[in-house]
LOLUMSE-555118 format. One record per residue (C-alpha): residue number from 1; x negated, y, z negated; residue in one letter. Coordinates in pm, 1 decimal, padded with zeros to 6 digits. Layout:
# residues N
REC, NUM, X, Y, Z, a
...
END
This chain:
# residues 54
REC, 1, 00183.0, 00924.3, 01867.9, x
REC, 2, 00318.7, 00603.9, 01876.3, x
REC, 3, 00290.8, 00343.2, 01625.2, x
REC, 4, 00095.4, 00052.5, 01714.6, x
REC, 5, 00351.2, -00281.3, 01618.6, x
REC, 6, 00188.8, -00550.5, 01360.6, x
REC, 7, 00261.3, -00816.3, 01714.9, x
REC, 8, 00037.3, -00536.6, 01949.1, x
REC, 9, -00211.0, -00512.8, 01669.5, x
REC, 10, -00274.4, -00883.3, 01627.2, x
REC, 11, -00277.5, -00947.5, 02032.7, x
REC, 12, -00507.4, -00667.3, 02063.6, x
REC, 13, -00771.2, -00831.4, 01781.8, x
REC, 14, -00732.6, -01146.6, 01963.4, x
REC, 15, -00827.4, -01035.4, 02290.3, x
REC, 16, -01177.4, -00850.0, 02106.9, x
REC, 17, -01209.5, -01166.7, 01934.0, x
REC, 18, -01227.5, -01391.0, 02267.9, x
REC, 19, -01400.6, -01122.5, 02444.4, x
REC, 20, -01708.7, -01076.6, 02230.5, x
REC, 21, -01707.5, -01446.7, 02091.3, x
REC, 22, -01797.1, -01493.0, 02472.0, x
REC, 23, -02032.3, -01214.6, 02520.5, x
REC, 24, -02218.3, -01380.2, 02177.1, x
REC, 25, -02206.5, -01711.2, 02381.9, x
REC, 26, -01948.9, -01809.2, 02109.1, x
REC, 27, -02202.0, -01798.1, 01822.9, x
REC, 28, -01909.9, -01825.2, 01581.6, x
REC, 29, -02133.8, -01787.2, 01261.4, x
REC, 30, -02204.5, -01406.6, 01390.2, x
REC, 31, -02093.1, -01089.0, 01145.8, x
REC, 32, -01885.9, -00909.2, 01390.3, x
REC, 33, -01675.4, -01247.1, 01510.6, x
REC, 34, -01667.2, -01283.1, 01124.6, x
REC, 35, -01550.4, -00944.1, 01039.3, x
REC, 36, -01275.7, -00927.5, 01369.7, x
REC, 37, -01202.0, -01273.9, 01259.5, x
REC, 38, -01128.6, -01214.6, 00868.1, x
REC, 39, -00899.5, -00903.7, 01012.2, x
REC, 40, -00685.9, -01122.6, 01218.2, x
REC, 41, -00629.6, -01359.0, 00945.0, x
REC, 42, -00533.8, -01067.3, 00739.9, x
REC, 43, -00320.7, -00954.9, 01009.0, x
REC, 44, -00139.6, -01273.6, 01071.6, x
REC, 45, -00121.0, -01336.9, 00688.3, x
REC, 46, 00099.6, -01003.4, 00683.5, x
REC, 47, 00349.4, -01103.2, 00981.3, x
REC, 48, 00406.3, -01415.2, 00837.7, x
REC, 49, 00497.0, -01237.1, 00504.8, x
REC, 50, 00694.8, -01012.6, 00710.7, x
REC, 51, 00878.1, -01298.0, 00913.5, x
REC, 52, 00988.7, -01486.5, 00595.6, x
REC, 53, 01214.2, -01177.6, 00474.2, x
REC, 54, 01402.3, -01200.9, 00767.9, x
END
């Protein structure tokens, strides 16, 4: 199985992110926007750590 790339990952968490923050009528306060939300950052928070070694 294929490793999923830190760049897939993040698009991938974005895409969840718009989709449900529209299904919640973009209720932006709601746990699970929160939760995808806080992953992201944590996601983007390790590329950038990643891009300034290179």
């Amino acid at each position: 199985m294929r490793e999923i790339s830190i760049q897939e990952r993040i698009r991938i968490l974005r895409e969840e992110l718009y989709r449900i923050s529209y299904q919640l009528n973009y209720e932006l306060t709601h746990p699970k926007l929160v939760t995808i939300s806080q992953q992201l950052d944590h996601l983007l928070n390790q590329y950038s750590k990643i891009q300034q070694k290179v």
